[in-house]
BAMI-876480 format. One line per 8 residues: number of its first residue (from 0); for each residue x negated, y, z negated of C-alpha. Coordinates in Angstrom, 3 decimals, always signed. Example, Ala and Ser with C-alpha at 12.3 -4.5 7.8 and 13.67 -1.06 7.14 Angstrom:
# residues 2
0 = -12.300 -4.500 -7.800 | -13.670 -1.060 -7.140
END
This chain:
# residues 422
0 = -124.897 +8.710 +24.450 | -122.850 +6.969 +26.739 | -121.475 +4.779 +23.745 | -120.383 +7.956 +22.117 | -118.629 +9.490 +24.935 | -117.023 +6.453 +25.702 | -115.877 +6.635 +21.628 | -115.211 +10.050 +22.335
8 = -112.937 +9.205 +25.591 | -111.204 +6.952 +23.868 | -110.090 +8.035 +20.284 | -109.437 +11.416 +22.550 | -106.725 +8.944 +24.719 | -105.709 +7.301 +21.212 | -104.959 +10.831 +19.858 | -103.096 +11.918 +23.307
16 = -101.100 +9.063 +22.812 | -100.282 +9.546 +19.164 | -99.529 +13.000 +19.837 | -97.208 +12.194 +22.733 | -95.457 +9.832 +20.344 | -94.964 +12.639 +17.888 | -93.843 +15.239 +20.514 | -91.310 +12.172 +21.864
24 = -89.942 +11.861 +18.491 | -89.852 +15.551 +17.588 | -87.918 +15.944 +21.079 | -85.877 +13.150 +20.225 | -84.958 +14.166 +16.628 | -84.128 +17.606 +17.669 | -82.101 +16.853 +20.972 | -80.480 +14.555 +18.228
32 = -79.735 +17.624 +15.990 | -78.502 +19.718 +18.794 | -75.841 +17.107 +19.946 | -74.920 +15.955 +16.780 | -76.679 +12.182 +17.151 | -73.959 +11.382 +20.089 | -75.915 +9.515 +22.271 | -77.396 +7.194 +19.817
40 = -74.602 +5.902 +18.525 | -71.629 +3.406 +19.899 | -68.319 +3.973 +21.049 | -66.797 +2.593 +17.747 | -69.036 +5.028 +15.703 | -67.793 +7.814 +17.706 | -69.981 +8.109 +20.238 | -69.692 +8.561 +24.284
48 = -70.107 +5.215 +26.477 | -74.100 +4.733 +27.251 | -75.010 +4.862 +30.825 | -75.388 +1.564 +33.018 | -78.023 -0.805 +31.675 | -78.525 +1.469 +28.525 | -78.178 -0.457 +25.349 | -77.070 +1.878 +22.194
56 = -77.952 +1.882 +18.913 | -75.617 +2.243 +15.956 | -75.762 +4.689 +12.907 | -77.880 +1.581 +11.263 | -80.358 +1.578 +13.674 | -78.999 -2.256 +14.699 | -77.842 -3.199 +17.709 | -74.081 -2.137 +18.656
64 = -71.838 -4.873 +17.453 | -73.634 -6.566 +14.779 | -74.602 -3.917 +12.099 | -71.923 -4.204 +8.844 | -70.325 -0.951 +9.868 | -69.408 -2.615 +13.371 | -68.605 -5.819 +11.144 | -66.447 -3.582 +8.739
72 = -64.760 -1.929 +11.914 | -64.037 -5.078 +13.234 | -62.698 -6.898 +10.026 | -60.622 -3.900 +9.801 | -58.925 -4.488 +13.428 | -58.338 -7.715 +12.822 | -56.456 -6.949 +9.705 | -53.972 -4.071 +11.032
80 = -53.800 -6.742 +14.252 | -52.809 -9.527 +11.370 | -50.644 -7.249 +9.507 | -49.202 -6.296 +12.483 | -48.193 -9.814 +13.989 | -46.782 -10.594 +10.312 | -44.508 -7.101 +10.792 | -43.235 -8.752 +14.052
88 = -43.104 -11.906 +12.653 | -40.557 -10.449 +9.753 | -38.744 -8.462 +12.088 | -37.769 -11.404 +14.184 | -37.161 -13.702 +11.535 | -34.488 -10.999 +10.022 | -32.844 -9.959 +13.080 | -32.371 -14.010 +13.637
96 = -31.020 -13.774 +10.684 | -28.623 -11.171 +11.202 | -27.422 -13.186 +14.318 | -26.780 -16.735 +12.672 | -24.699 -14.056 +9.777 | -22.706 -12.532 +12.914 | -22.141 -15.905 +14.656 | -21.095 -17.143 +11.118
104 = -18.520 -14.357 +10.571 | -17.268 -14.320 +14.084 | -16.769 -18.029 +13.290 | -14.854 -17.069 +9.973 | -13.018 -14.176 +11.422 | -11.695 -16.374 +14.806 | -10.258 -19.176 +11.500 | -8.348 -16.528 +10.285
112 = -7.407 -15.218 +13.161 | -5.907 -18.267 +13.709 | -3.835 -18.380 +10.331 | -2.859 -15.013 +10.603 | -1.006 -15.958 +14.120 | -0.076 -19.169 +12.701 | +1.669 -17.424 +10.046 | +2.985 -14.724 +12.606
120 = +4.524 -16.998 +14.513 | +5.883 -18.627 +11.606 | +7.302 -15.404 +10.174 | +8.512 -14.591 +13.819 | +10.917 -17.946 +13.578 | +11.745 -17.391 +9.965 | +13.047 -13.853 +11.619 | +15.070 -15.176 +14.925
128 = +16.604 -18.027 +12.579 | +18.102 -15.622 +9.583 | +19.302 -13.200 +12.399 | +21.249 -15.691 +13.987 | +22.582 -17.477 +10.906 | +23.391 -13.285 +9.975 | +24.984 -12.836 +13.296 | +27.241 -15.575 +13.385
136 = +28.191 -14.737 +9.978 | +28.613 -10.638 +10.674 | +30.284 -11.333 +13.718 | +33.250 -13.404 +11.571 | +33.088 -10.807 +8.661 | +33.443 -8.054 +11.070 | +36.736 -9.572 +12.837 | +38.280 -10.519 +9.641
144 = +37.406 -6.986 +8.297 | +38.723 -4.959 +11.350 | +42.016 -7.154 +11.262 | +41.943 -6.532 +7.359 | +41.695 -2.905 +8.244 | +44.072 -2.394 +10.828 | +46.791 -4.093 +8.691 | +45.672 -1.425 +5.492
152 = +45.555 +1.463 +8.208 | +49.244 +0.961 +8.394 | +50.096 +0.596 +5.074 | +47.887 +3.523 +4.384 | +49.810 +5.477 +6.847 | +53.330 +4.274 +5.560 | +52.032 +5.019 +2.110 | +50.989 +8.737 +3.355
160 = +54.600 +9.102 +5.207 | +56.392 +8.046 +2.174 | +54.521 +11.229 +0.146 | +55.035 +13.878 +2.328 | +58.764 +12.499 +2.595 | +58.834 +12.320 -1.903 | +57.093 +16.199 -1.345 | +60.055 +17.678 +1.193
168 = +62.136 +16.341 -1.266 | +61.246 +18.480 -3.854 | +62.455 +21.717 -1.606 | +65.662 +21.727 -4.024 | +63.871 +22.549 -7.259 | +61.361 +24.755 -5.835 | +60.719 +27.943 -8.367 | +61.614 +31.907 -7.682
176 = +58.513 +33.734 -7.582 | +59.956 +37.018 -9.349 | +57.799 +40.143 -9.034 | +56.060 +40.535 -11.942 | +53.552 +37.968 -11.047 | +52.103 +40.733 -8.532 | +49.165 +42.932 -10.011 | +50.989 +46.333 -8.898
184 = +54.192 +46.850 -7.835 | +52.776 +50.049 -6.523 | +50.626 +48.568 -3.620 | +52.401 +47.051 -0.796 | +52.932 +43.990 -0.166 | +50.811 +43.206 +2.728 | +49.873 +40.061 +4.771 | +46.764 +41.091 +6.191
192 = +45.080 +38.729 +8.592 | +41.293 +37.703 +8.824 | +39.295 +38.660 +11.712 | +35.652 +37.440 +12.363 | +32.357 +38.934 +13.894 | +30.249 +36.192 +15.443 | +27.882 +38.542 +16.060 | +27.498 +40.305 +12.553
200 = +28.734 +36.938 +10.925 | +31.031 +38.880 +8.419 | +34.826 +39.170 +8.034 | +37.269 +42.200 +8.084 | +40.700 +42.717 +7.944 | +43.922 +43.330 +10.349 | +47.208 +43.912 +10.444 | +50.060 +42.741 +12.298
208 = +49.653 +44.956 +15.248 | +45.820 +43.473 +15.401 | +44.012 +46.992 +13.830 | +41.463 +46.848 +11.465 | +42.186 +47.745 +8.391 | +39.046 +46.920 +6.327 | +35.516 +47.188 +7.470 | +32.999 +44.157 +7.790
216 = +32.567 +43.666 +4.136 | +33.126 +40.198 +3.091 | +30.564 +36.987 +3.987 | +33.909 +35.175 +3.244 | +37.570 +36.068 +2.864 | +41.161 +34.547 +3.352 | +44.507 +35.805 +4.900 | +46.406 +38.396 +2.437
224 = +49.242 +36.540 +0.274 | +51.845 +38.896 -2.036 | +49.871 +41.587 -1.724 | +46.150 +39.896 -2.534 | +43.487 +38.071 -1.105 | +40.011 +35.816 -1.871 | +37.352 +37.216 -0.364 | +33.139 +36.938 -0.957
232 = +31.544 +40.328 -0.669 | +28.632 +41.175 +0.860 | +25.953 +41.518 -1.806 | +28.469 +39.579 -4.457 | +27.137 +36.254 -5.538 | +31.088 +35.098 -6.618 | +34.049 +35.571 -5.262 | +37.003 +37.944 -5.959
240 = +40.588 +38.790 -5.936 | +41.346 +42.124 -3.970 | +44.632 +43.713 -3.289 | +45.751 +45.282 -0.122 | +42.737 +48.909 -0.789 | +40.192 +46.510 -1.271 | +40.328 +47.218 -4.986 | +38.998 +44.400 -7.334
248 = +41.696 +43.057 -9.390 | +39.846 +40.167 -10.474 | +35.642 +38.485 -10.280 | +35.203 +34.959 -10.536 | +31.863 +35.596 -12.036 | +29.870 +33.806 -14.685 | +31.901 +35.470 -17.259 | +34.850 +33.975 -16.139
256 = +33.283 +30.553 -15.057 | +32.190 +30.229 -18.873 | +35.695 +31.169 -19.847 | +37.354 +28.716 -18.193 | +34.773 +25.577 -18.205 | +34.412 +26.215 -14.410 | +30.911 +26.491 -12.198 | +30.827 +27.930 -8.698
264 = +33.235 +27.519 -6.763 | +34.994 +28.492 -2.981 | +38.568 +29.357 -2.831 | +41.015 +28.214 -0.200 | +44.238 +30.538 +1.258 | +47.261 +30.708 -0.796 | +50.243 +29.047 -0.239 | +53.215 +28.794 -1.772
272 = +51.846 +31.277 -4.555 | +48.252 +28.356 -5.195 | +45.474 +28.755 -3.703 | +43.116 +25.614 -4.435 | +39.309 +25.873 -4.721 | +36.511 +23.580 -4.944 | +33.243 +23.388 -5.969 | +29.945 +22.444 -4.557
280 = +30.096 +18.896 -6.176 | +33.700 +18.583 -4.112 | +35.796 +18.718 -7.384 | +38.911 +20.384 -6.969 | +41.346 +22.763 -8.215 | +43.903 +25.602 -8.176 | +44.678 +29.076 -9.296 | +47.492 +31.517 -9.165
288 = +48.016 +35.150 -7.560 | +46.571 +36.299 -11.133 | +43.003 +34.542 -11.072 | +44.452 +31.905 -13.827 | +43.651 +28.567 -13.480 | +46.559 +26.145 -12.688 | +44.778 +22.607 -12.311 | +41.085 +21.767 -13.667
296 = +38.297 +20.746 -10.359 | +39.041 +17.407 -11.566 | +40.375 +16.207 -8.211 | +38.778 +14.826 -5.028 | +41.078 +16.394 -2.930 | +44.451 +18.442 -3.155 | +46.320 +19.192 -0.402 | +48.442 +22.839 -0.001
304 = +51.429 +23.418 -2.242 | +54.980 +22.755 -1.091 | +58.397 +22.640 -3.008 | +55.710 +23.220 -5.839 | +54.018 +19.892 -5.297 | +51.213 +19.010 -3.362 | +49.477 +15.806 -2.180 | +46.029 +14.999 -4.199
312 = +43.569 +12.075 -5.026 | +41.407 +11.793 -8.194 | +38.510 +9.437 -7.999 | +38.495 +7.231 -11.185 | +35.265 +4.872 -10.053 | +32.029 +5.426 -8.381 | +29.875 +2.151 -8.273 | +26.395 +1.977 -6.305
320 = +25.738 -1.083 -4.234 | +21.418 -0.295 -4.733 | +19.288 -1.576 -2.261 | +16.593 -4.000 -3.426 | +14.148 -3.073 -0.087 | +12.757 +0.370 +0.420 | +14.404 +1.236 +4.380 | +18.009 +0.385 +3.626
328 = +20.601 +3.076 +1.935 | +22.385 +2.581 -1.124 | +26.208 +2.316 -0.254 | +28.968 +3.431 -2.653 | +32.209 +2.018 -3.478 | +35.163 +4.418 -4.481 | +38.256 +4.086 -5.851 | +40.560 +6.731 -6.217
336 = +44.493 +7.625 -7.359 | +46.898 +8.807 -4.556 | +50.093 +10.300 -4.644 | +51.722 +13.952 -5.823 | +51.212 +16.639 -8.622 | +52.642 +19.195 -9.806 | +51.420 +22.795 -10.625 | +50.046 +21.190 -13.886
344 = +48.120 +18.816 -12.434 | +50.215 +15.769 -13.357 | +51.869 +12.690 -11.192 | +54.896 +13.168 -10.232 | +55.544 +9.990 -9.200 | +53.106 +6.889 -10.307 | +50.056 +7.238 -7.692 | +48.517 +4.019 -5.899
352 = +44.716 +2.992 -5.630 | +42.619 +3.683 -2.607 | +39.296 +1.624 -1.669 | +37.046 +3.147 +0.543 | +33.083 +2.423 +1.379 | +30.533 +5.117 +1.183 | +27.763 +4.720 +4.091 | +25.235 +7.553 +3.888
360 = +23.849 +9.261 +6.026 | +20.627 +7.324 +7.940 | +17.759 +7.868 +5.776 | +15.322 +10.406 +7.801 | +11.792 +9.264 +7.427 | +8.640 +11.470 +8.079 | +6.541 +9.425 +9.685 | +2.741 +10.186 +10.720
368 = +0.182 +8.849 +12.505 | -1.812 +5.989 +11.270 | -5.408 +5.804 +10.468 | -7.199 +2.998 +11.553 | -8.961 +1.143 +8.395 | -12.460 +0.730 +8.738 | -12.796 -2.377 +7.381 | -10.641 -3.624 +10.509
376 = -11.101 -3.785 +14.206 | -8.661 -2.095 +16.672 | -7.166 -5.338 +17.603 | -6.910 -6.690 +13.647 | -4.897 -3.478 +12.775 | -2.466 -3.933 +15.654 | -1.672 -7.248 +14.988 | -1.281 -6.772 +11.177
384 = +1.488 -4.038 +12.333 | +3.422 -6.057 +14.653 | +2.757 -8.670 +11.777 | +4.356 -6.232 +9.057 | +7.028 -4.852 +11.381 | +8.120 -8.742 +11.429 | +8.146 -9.215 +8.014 | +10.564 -5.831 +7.319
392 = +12.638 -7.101 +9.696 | +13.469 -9.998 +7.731 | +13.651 -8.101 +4.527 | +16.353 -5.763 +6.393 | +18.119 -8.834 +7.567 | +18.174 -10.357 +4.089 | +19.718 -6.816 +2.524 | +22.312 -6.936 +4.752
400 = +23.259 -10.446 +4.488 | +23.036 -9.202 +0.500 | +25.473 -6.052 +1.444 | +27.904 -8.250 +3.678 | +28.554 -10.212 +0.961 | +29.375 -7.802 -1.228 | +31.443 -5.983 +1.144 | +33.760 -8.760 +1.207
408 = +34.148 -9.740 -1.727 | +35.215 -5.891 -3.283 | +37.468 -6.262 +0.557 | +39.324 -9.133 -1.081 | +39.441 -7.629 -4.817 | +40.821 -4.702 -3.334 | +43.531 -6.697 -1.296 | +44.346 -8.586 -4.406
416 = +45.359 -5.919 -6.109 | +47.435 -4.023 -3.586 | +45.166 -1.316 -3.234 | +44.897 +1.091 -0.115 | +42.209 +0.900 +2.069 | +40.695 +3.300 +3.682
END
């Protein structure tokens, strides 16, 4: 009996204990389900840190650190922490690189930085040497030429004298003006004056005793001669002949430009019964009292009509001296008859040449502000102005060594061949 109980006792204890394992498990599997396994598994599985002296499992059921899935983790570390220090490794070796390629360009760019001032400099004395060859060489031409000059100045004005002498002397054979040159003999003969509004920038009309006898009409008009007068009307795009009631007697229109072989042209006051007038090209010409053209615009210049002559010059050559280099003017050389026609438009006496230069007006340039190039730094574009300024300079002073020459030599031509110059 005793044997039995003690049996009893201790498959009873064995069953207690089996039990309790059960009950540990169950409470261990479900305390597991409730918190989602987190305490039996290590950090790099996603779990918390165990408490001091505690040593974790991992989802294997090996210890933390040595199951495959630690193995795996780790393996995996190492190979971002490889990949990693091969990124760096890349990185550095391009950005050192990069340097040795900037250290080699700065090394090219300071060689031709050198060039480019060695040529600079050299351009710079190629420039101070021509200008003082061209200045010793200007400064002669310019003497001789004044001296040249002064001495044709006279002759010029001797030349000048003797015409207006030759024209007085024409007052014997001067011509009656009888009256039926006048467009009515009805309308009196008036010599009405011009009077001008600064103000309303138009002309009118006075007489002697300083009244107006005309309103502000005309853009343009001239003094009243036998009994007519040139004025431009306002709203008129030609001019016309009026008499002394501001009637129309005659419109230089297109009608009568085409008549005539004319284009536009201005008309001067009348004197001695010729009024001359000129177009916008500076040809010139005359007219009568009637409208009728005396003396084709095939003049450079006629001066007023005295003793039925007048002073004129007809240009006979125009020859361009062109420039070879962008910045410097063309310059003209003219040559022209001088002396004294007639109301037909014909020498009266045989004229002389004249020889005059032509300088233009300075070119006016538009200039704007430069860009920068990208391609260069601040300091390259500056010096490749200063660089380019240098070498115009020297292509100036070459075209006007080029133009001195010339100069001269049509000087002397002209001399040769007792010409006038002007």
């Amino acid at each position: 009996m005793k044997k039995r109980a003690s049996d009893f006792n201790n498959l009873t204890i064995i069953n207690f204990i089996t039990k309790l394992k059960f009950v540990s498990i169950f409470i261990s599997f479900s305390f597991i389900g409730i918190s989602g396994f987190a305490q039996s598994y290590c950090v790099q599985h996603g779990g918390t840190p165990p408490e001091p002296g505690v040593v974790q499992t991992c989802q294997d059921g090996g210890p933390c650190g040595n199951c495959p899935s630690c193995q795996a983790m780790r393996d995996e570390r190492q190979k971002k922490v490889s990949e990693q220090q091969a990124q760096e490794a890349q990185t550095f070796a391009i950005q050192q690189a990069k340097q040795l390629q900037a250290q080699a360009e700065a090394s090219r760019q300071a060689q031709k930085d050198l060039e480019f001032l060695k040529q600079a400099d050299e351009n710079k004395a190629q420039l101070e040497q021509l200008v003082a060859q061209n200045e010793a060489k200007r400064l002669a031409a310019s003497l001789e030429f004044e001296k040249q000059i002064e001495g044709s100045r006279k002759e010029r004005d001797d030349y000048m004298a003797n015409l207006s002498e030759t024209q007085q002397s024409f007052a014997g054979k001067a011509k009656t003006i009888d009256d039926d040159i006048f467009w009515d003999a009805t309308v009196e003969m008036t010599n009405y004056e011009t009077v001008y509004d600064k103000d309303k920038y138009l002309y009118a009309f006075k007489n002697k005793a300083g009244s107006l006898v005309t309103g502000y009409n005309y853009k343009y008009a001239q003094p009243y001669y036998q009994g007519v007068a040139p004025v431009l009307k306002v709203g008129d795009k030609s001019w016309s002949l009026i008499n002394s009631k501001e009637e129309v007697l005659i419109r230089f229109d297109d009608a009568y430009q085409k008549k005539y072989g004319l284009e536009y042209f201005s008309i001067d006051p009348f004197y001695n019964g010729v009024a001359v007038i000129h177009t916008a090209s500076y040809n010139f010409g005359c007219i009568d009292t009637r409208g009728k053209p005396l003396i084709k615009t095939e003049f450079s210049q006629i001066g007023n009509f005295q003793n039925e002559v007048a002073i004129a010059e007809k240009q006979i050559r125009h020859e361009v001296f062109k420039s070879e280099w962008r910045d410097f003017n063309n310059i003209y050389f003219n040559y022209y008859l001088v002396g004294i026609i007639d109301k037909n438009g014909e020498w009266v006496n045989p004229p002389k040449t004249k020889f005059n230069i032509e300088y233009p007006m300075p070119m006016i340039v538009l200039t704007t502000e430069l860009q920068q190039p990208a391609n260069l730094t601040y300091a390259e574009w500056k010096a490749q102005l200063a660089a380019q300024k240098i070498l115009d300079e020297i292509e100036y002073e070459k075209e006007s060594k080029r133009f001195d020459n010339e100069k001269t030599r049509r000087l002397n031509e002209a001399r040769s061949q007792g010409m006038i110059i002007e």
